[in-house]
C-alpha positions, 0 to 999 in steps of 0.5 A: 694123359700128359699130367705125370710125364710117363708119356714123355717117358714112354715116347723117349724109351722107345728110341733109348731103351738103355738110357731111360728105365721105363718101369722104374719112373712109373713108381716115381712121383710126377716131377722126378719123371719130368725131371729125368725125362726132360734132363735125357731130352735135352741131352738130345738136343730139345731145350726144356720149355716145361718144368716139373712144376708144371705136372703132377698138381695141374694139367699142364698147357696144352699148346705148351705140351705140342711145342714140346712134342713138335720139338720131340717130334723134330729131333728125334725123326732126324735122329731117325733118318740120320741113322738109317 
């Protein structure tokens, strides 16, 4: 499920464990995990097009959810590649 954002969470610890404390968000309310995951996204490089508001009290829109993905998806195999 993509309602409280600990996918999100989950998918940019896997590439920076050091800057996103997994066990730590998953006490954490829906819009603070967004928030922080979203805020270490854009530092990346992929633009927020989701907001806290929409998690947490709504699923959030699905097409929404994969354009997000897609440019999670983007950046992070180029960041990837460029590494190895």
């Amino acid at each position: 499920s993509w309602e409280n954002g600990l996918a999100f969470a989950a998918l940019l610890h896997s590439y920076f464990p050091d800057k996103i404390d997994f066990n730590s968000l998953c006490k954490q309310d829906p819009q603070t995990i967004v928030r922080t995951t979203f805020d270490l996204a854009e530092t990346i490089g992929v633009p927020k097009s989701l907001s806290e508001r929409d998690f947490g009290r709504r699923t959030p829109n699905e097409k929404e959810v994969m354009d997000y993905l897609t440019a999670l998806y983007n950046k992070l195999e180029s960041k990837n590649a460029a590494e190895t």
